[in-house]
N, C-alpha and C positions, 0 to 999 in steps of 0.2 A: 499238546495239540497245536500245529500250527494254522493260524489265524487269515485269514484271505486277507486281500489287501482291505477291500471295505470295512470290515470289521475291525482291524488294525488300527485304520485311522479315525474310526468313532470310537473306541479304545480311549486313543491318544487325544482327541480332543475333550472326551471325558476327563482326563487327567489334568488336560492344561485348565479346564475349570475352573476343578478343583483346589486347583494348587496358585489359580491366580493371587488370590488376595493374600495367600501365604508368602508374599514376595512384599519385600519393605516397602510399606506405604503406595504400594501397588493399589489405583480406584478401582472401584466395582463396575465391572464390563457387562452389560447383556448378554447374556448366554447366547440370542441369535447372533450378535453382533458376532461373538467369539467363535461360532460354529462358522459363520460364511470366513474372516474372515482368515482362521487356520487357515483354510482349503486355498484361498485365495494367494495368500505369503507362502504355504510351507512351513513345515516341523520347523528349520533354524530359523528363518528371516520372523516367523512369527514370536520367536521365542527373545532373538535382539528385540523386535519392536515393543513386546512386554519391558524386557529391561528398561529400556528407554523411557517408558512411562514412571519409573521408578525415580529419575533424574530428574535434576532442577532444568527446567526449560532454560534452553541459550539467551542471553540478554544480548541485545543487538541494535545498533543506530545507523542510521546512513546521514553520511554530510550534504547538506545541500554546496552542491557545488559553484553555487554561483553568489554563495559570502563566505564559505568556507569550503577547502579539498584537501589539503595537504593531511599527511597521516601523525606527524608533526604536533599538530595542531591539537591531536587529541591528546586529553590527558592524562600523560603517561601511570600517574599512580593508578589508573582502571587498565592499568596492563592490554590495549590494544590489540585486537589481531586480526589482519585484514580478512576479509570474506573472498574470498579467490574468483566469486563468479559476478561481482561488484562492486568496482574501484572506489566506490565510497563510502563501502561498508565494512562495517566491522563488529567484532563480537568482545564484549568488556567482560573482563574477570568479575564483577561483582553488579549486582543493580543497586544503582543508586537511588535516590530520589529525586529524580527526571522536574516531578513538578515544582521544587522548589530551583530549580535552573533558570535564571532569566534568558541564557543563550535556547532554550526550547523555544520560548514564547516571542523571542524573536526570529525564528524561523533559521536558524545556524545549525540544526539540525531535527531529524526525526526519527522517533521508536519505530523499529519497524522489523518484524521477525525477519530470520537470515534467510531462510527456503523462496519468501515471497520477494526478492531482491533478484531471484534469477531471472525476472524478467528484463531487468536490466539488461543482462548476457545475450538476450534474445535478440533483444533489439538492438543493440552495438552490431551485434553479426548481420544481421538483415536488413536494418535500415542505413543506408549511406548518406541519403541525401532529404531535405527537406518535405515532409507528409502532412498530411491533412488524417490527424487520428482521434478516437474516440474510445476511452475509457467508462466502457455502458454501465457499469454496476462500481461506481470506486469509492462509494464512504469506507474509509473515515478519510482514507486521502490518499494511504500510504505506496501502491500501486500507479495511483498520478503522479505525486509527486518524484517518484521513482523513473517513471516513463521520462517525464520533460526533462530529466536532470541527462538523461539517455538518448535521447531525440537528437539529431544535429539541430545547429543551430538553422531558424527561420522556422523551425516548425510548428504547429501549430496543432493544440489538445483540445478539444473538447472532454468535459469529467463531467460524466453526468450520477444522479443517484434517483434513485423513483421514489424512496421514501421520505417525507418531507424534513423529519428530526433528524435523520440521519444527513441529509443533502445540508443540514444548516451546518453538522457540525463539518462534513466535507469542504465547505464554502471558507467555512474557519481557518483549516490546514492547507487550503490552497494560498491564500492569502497571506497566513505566514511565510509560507513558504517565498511569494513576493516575484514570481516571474511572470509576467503580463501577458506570455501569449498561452493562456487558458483560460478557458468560459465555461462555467460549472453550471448545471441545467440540473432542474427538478423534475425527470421525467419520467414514464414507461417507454421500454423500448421501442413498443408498437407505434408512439408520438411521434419517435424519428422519421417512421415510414412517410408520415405527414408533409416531410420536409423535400424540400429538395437537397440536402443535403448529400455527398456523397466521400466517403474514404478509404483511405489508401491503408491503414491498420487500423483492428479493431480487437482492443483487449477486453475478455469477455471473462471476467470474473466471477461467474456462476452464482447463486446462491443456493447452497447445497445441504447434506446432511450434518457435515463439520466434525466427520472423524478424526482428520488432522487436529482440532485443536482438545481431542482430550485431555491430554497432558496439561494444556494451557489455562483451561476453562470448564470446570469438572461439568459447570451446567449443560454443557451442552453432550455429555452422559446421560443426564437427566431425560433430554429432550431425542433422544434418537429413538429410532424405532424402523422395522422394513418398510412399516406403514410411506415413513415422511421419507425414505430413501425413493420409496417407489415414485411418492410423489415431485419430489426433486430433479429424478429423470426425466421427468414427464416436462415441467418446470424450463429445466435447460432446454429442453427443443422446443420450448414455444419462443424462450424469448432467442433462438437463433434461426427463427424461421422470421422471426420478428423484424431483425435487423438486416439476413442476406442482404438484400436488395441496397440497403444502402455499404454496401461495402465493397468498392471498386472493380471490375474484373484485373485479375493478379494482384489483388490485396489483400492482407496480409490476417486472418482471424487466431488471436492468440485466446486460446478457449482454456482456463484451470477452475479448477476445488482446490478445498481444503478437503477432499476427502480421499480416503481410501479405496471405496468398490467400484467394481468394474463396472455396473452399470450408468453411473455418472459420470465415469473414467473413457476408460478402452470403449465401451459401446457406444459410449455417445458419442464420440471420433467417430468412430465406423460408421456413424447414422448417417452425419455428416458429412462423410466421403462419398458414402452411396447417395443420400437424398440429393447434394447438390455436385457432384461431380468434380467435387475439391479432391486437393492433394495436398500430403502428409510428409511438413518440411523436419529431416534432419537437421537439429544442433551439437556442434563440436562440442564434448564435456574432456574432463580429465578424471580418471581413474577414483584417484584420491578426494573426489568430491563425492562420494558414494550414492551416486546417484540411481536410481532401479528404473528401470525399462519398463514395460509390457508384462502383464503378470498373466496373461491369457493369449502370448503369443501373438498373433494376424487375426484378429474377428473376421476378418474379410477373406480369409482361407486362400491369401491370394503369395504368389510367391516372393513381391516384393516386402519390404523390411515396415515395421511399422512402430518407427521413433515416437516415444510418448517417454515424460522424463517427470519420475515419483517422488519423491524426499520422505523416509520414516522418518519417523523420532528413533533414536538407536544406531540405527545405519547412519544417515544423515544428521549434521548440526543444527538442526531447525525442527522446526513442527512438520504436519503433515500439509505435501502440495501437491497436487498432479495438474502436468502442462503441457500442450500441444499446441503448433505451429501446423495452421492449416492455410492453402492459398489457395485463392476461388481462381480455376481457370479461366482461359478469356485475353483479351488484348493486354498490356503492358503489363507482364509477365516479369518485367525488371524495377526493382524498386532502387536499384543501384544507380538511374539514371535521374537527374533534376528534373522535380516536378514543381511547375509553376505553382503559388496559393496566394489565394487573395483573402486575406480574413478576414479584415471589414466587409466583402459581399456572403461569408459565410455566417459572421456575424449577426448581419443584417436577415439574412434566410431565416437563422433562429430564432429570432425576436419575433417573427411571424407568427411562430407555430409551438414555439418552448418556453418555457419557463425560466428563465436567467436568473440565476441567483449572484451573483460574481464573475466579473469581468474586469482586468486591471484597476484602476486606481479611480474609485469615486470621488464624486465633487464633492467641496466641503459645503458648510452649512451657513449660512450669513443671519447673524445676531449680534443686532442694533449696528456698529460701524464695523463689527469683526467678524472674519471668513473662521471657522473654528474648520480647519482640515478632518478627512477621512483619514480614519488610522491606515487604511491600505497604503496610503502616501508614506506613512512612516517605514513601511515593511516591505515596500517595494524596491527592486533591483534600479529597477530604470525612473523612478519618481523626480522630480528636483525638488529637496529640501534646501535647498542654499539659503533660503532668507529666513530663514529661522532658525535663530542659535541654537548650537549642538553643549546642552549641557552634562558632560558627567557624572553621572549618581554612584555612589558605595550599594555594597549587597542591601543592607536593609531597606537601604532606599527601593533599591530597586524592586522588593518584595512588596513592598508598602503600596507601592505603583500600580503591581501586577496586579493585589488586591483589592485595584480600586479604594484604594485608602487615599485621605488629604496628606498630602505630601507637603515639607519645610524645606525649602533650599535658601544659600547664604544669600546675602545682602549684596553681594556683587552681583545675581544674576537677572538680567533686565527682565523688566517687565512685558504680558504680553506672551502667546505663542509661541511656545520655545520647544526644543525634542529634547527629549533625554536620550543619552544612550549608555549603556553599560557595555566596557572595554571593549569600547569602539562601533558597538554594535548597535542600532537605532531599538528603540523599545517601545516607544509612543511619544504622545504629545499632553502637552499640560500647559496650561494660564496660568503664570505667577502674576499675583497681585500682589507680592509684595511681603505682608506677612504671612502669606501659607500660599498654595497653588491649587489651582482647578482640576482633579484630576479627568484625562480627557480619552483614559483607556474604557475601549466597549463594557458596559456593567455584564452582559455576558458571557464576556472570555475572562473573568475576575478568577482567579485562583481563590476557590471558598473555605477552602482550609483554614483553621487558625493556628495549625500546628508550627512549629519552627524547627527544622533540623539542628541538632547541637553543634555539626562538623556540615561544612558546606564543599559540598562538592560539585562544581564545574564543569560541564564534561568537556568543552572546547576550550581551548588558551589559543591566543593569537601572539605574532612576535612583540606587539606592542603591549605593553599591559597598563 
């Protein structure tokens, strides 16, 4: 008997059920989930993206380019290999243990999946010249960080995050990170409406269902549902109905998930093109970065093209991303031409109306005849440390440090406020007294572990060692 096509394909999604968990180490998928999202990919695209769930997630860093870029640099026993849509990213053959690295916690580099890096790409292409931009949703950081490394120079980030745990540990990674023109905010988007505020791009990191990170993060298997899908839709257009208004005419709204369905996807572009009269920018990709398109063709049934750029697990080297370049029509249509900013009056606007969590390099703190410095002074690009000696510590040391441990250094090294740094790198500050030293790293950022790796692995080397 032959089988109409409907029937065929509830058939076949019956079977791919079936046969899920029959696939090595393949996690347990909700049945609606696996019903929409066959129909969605298709027999083969859905059957790579199974496999891929099967695979060890890609392990992947980006260099902060402004203590460290060269590819050189990394180290070569984790077998290196560039990310092609992110010059300062790369993908290492093995995961190491990141948290016992002093170069992490000094900000010489960041974990950060390879899919969420292509914003980088975005912004090289589209932006030329100095912007006033806002990062609305960016804990834990890795997206800001990524932007300002991307940004020409003079430009200028707002990273803001609405949830208060989340915006502290954001405030964390900004500051490692050590480039002074970002101001990280604890806000709702709705708070910026409040502002006078106004910018030129605005990367809108959604918070979504989190199909993309099944592979990554079983929990968030756990937590899916059409329910929170439906609600997530809903979710993304308020907080972009929230922000329009401060986002420049011809500026630039970089709108992604981490998920997979069309309706937080493809629809919610189309909402977006129709409710506000935007337009849906083409990005130059290459073949071989296997990047997927539009999985529902034109929502808008209209005859032009409608560029939207996916990342599976399977297909693509990364988790799950969906991205679009939208530009609010209107006057300065060109982002390729210099635009003036003045950040201390943008600054000043927020302090009005927002919450500042972090802002360059804080003052230090005066106890009894001594200034005890802001660790941001240690970590920062542009700080002046010159009057206070640059002491050298070994690994141990420098572990001892990280954990907020009393640290011993020799007999030569003067008393009084001094940095440490490890192979050249600044790491914080400490008060020798002489027989032991004051440790003067955040009790916060303490590495709480007491474990010790048996083989210490580095992930940056510098030519000096």
């Amino acid at each position: 008997m032959i089988k109409d096509k409907n029937q065929q394909q509830t058939t076949e999604q019956a079977d791919v059920r079936s046969n899920i968990n029959k696939v090595n180490e393949a996690p347990t998928l909700p049945p609606s989930f696996v019903d929409y999202t066959y129909k969605l990919f298709g027999k083969e695209l859905f059957e790579v993206f199974l496999k891929g769930l099967t695979q060890p997630a890609p392990v992947s860093i980006r260099l902060n380019n402004y203590k460290l870029s060269a590819m050189e640099k990394v180290n070569p026993n984790l077998h290196p290999e560039p990310i092609p849509w992110c010059r300062e990213g790369f993908w290492l053959a093995e995961r190491p243990n990141f948290t016992f690295d002093p170069m992490l916690h000094a900000g010489v580099y960041y974990v950060q999946e390879a899919s969420s890096m292509f914003l980088s790409h975005v912004l090289r292409h589209y932006v030329k010249h100095p912007v006033m931009a806002l990062d609305l949703c960016a804990a834990p950081g890795g997206k800001t960080t990524c932007a300002r490394s991307s940004l020409p120079q003079g430009a200028f980030l707002f990273s803001n995050e609405p949830i208060s745990k989340r915006a502290q540990i954001l405030a964390e990674n900004v500051q490692k990170y050590g480039h002074s023109g970002v101001v990280v905010t604890n806000n709702y988007p709705r708070e910026y409406q409040k502002t006078k505020l106004a910018f030129d791009v605005i990367i809108a990191d959604v918070p979504c269902s989190g199909e993309g990170m099944f592979r990554k993060d079983p929990q968030t298997i756990a937590e899916w549902s059409p329910a929170n899908v439906e609600n997530c839709w809903k979710l993304q257009r308020s907080i972009i109905s929230d922000i329009w208004d401060n986002l420049k005419p011809g500026g630039l709204l970089i709108y992604s998930t981490c998920t997979f369905n069309a309706h937080e996807d493809e629809e919610n572009v189309a909402w977006i093109l129709e409710e506000y009269g935007a337009e849906l920018l083409p990005v130059p990709t290459e073949e071989a970065w296997n990047i997927t398109g539009s999985l529902i063709g034109n929502p808008l049934k209209t005859a032009s093209d409608f560029p939207v750029y996916r990342f599976i697990p399977g297909k693509t080297r990364g988790e799950g991303l969906f991205m679009a370049v939208i530009r609010k029509r209107g006057e300065d249509e060109n982002l390729q031409k210099e635009i003036a900013l003045d950040p201390s009056k943008a600054v000043a606007e927020a302090r009005k109306r927002l919450r500042i969590l972090s802002y360059g390099v804080k003052e230090g703190i005066q106890k009894g005849k001594t200034i005890i410095p802001d660790h941001t002074l240690a970590l920062s690009i542009t700080g002046d440390t010159s009057i206070y000696p640059n002491i050298k510590v070994d690994y141990p040391t420098a572990i001892s440090y990280l954990r907020h441990e009393a640290i011993t250094l020799g007999s030569e090294v003067p008393r009084g406020i001094i940095l440490l740094t490890y192979k050249h790198h600044k790491i914080g500050f400490a008060k020798n007294l002489g027989n032991r030293a004051n440790n003067l790293y955040p009790q916060e950022w303490r590495i709480k572990s007491g474990y010790i790796p048996n083989e210490v692995v580095v992930i940056t080397e510098t030519d000096k060692q």
